[in-house]
Each structure stands twice: as structure tokens, then as C-alpha cells.
C-alpha positions in Angstrom: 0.0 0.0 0.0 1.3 3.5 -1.4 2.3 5.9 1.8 0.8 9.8 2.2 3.0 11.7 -0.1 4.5 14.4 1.8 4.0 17.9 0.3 5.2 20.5 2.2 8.3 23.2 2.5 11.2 21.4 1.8 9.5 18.2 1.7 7.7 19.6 -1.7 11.4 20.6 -3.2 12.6 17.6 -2.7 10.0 15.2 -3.8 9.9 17.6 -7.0 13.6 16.8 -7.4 12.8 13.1 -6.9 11.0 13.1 -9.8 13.1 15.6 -11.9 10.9 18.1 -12.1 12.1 22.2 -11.4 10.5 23.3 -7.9 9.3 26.9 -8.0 6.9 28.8 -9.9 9.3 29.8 -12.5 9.2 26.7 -14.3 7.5 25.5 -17.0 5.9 22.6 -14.7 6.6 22.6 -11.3 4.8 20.7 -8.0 2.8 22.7 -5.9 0.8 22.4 -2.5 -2.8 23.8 -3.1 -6.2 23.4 -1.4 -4.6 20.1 0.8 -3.9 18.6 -2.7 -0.5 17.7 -4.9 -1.1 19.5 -8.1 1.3 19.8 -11.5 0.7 23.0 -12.3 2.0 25.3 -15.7 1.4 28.4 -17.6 -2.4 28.4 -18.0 -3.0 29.9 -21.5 -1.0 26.5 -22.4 -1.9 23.8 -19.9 -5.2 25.4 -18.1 -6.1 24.4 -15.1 -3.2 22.3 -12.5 -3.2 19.1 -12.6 -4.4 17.2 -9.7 -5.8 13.5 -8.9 -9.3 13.7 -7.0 -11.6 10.5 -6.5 -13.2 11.8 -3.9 -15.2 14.9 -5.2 -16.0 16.0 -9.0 -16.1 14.3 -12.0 -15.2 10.5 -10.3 -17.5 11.1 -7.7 -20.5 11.8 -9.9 -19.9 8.7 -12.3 -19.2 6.9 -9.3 -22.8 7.7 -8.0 -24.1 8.2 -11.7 -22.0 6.5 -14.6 -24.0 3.3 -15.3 -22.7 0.9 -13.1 -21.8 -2.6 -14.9 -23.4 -1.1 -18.3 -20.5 1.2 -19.0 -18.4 0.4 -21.9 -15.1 0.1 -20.4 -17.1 -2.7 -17.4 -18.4 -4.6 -20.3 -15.1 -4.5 -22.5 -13.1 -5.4 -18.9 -15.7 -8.5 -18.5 -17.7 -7.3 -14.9 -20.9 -7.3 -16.6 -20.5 -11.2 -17.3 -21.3 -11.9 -13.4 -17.9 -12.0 -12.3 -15.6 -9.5 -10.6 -12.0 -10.1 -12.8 -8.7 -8.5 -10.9 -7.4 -5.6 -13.5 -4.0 -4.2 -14.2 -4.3 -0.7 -15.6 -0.9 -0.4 -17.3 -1.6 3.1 -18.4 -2.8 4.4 -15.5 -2.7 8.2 -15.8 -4.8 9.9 -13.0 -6.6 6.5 -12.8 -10.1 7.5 -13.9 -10.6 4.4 -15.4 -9.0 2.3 -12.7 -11.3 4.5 -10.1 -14.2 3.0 -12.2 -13.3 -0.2 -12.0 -12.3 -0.3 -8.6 -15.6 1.4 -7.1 -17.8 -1.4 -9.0 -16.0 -4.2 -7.2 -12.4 -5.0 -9.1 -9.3 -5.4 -7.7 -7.2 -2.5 -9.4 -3.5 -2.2 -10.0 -2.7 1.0 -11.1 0.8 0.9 -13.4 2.3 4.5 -14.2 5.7 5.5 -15.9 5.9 9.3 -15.2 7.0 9.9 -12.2 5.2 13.2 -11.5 1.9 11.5 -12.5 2.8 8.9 -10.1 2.7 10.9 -7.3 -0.2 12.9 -8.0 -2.3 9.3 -8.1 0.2 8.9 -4.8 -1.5 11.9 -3.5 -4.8 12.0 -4.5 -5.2 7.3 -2.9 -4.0 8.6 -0.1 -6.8 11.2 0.1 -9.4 8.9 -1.2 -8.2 6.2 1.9 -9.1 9.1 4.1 -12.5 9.9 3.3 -15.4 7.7 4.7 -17.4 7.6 1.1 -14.4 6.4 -0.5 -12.2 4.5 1.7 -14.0 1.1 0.0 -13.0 1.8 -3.4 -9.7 3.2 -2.9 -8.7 0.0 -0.6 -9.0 -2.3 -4.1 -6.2 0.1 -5.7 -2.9 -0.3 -5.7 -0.2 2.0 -7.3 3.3 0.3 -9.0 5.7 2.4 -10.6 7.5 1.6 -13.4 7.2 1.6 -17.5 5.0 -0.9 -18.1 6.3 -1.9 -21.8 9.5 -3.1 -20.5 8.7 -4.3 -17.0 5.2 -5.2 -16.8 5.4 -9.3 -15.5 7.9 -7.8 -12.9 5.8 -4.9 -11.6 2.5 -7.6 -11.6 5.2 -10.1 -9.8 6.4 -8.0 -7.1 3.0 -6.3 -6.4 1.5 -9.8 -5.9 -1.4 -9.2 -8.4 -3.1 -12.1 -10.5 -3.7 -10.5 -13.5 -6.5 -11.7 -15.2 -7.5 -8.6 -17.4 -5.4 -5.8 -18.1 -6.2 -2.5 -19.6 -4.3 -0.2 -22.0 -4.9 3.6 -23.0 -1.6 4.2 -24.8 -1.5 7.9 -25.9 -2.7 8.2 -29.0 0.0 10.2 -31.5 -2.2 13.7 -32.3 -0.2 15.2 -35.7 -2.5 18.9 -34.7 -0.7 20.9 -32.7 -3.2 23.7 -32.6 -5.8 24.9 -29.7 -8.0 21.9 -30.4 -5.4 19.8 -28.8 -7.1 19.8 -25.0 -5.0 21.2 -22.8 -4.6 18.9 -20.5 -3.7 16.4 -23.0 -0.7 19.1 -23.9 0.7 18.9 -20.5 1.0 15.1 -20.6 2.1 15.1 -23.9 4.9 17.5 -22.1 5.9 15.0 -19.8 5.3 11.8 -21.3 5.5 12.4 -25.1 3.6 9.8 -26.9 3.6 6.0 -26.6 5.4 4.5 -29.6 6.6 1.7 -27.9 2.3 0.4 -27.5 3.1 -2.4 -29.9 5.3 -3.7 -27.1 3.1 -2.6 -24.8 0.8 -4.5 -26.5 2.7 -7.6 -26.5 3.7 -7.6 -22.9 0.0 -7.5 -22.0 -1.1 -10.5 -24.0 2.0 -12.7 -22.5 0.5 -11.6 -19.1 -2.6 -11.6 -18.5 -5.0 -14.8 -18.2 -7.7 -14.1 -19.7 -7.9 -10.9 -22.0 -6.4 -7.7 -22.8 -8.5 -4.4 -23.5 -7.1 -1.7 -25.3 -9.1 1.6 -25.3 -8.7 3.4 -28.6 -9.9 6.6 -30.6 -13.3 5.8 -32.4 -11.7 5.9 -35.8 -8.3 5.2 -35.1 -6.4 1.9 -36.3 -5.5 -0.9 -33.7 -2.3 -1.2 -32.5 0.3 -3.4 -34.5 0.3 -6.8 -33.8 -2.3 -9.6 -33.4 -5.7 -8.6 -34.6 -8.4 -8.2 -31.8 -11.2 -10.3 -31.3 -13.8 -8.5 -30.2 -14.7 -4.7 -30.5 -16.7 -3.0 -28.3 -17.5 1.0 -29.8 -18.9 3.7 -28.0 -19.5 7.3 -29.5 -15.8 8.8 -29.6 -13.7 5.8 -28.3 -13.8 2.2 -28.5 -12.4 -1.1 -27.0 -10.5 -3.5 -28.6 -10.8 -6.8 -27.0 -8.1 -9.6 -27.0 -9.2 -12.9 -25.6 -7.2 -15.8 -24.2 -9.9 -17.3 -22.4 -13.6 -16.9 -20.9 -13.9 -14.8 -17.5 -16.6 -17.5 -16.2 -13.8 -20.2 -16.2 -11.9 -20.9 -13.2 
């Protein structure tokens, strides 16, 4: 289980330098203490609002409460609206949205994430959801590993423990526009994390892993990854899941 991240005075500079990241308003992205939360915060013309993890309050809270249960897209492509509860690596975590979903309808969660700075803001913001009473349940299912997925995926699984019977992919989708339409959030992850080239191997690793399937959340239009084609495609109205399966979630 991931620790409290501590966030204050010199505590703050020196996680920032942990993670290689300038401390102080000056730079470009720097780690600030606002509101009780661990925020990634930039100029805001270019990256809008800072950058925080929250399960607790806002948008995860209300599809918690409102999102549709076991009929959303990403339950059905993950296999919980079968009538069993499959344990889930999330090898792209990001702020965990996705794994929060999961999690709060019953699943097991492990939460893999490569940048380090993204890392500690899901750090941050678990340790908060732990703390408070209406999500405490949920956030007890997730667990945090950090490392680049692609490359060590069966030894983050291994050390955390985790059977991994269904693991999910979001690689970063390559966006050639570079103008205003790119959202801006999505710019200041792009910033840190550039985008995923290596999801091929990515790809790979997941399928020698996991059990039963892999799910691989893609753009709507957008070609599958290379490699093995998928078996089953699940769409929605601007994404879609492609579904690679080893074996049924009802078997043992």
C-alpha cells in the first residue's frame, strides 16, 4: 500500500527533485501544495487548469454515483458485466479514472504508471481517497506500481503480488494537430510523457500476461495497434475497445 506523499516546505522541493521536475513557480511545470492537494501546475494559457488526482469529489464522484454501473463500456469491454468480478492491471494508468471506475464497481485494481510526476499525484490524491469515509472502500482495491509498463510489466505484476487476469491499455494516442483543439490537459501530458510509440510492445507484454484478455481503449476511428488482430470490438460514440481474448472470465 502506497504511503501519504509528503507535500510540504522542503519536503515539496525535494520530492519535485525526486522526480526531476524544477520546484518553483518559474518553471514550465513545477509541483505545488494547493487546497490540501498535490497539483502539476504550468502556464495556463498553455496547460489550463493544475493538474491534480481527485476520486473523492467532481467528475469521479459523480460517475461513481451516476456512470451506469456494470453497463458502462469500459465494465463490459473489462468482463464485470459477465457476473464476475475479474482482478485488473491498468498499465496506463494516468490519474486512474478508469482504474477508479473499476475499482468502485468491485475489481481489484493495479494502477501501473511510468511518469513519475503522474505517479505521485495518483500517490497523492489514494492517499486522500483512503481518508475519506465515502471512499475509503474503493480506494482499498487500488494499488499503485511504478514503473514503464512496456518493459517491466510481468515484474511490476510479480512484485506487487497481483493475478492478473484482465489488463487494460490507453496508450496515448500520436495527435499530428498541434493547434488549440489539442485539449489542454492532454498538452501537459504530452509535455511530460510524449507519446507512446513503444504500445506495440506494450501491447505484447499485456497478451503474455494476462489470463484471460487484454482491453485496449482506442480513438473511435483510429487503427489498432500493431500486432495480433483483436477479437472483439466493443465501440462507443468517440472511443472504443478493442478486446483480445485468451480465455472466458466465467472459467476458473
Amino acid at each position: 500500500m502506497s504511503e501519504p506523499v509528503a507535500v510540504h516546505g522542503a519536503a515539496l522541493a525535494a520530492l519535485a527533485e525526486r522526480l526531476g521536475l524544477p520546484f518553483g513557480a518559474e518553471a514550465e511545470l513545477h509541483l505545488e501544495q494547493r487546497d490540501g492537494r498535490l497539483v502539476l501546475a504550468g502556464d495556463a494559457k498553455r496547460y489550463g487548469h493544475p493538474l491534480a488526482v481527485e476520486f473523492a469529489s467532481g467528475k469521479a464522484a459523480h460517475r461513481r454515483r451516476f456512470g451506469g454501473g456494470r453497463g458502462q463500456l469500459i465494465a463490459r469491454a473489462c468482463g464485470l458485466a459477465q457476473g464476475v468480478t475479474p482482478s485488473v492491471v491498468d498499465a496506463t494508468a494516468g490519474l486512474g479514472r478508469d482504474a477508479f471506475v473499476l475499482a468502485s464497481l468491485g475489481a481489484p485494481v493495479l494502477l501501473v504508471e511510468r511518469v513519475a510526476a503522474i505517479f505521485a499525484l495518483l500517490e497523492d490524491g489514494l492517499a486522500r481517497a483512503r481518508a475519506d469515509a465515502e471512499t475509503a472502500e474503493v480506494a482499498a482495491r487500488m494499488a499503485l506500481a511504478h514503473g514503464d509498463a512496456a518493459c517491466e510489466l510481468a515484474a511490476l505484476v510479480a512484485a506487487a503480488g497481483f493475478p492478473p487476469q484482465v489488463i487494460h491499455l490507453d496508450p496515448m494516442f500520436p495527435h499530428r494537430d498541434k493547434s488549440a483543439l489539442v485539449k489542454k490537459e492532454m498538452r501537459l501530458f504530452r509535455t511530460l510523457a510524449g507519446d507512446d510509440a513503444d504500445a506495440p510492445r506494450l501491447l505484447g507484454a499485456a497478451l503474455d500476461l494476462a489470463t484471460h484478455r487484454v482491453v485496449v481503449k482506442r480513438p473511435r476511428k483510429a487503427p489498432p495497434i500493431a500486432g495480433p488482430a483483436p477479437r472483439h470490438v466493443i465501440e462507443g460514440k468517440t472511443s472504443r475497445y478493442d478486446l483480445y481474448v485468451h480465455r472466458s472470465l466465467k472459467q476458473s
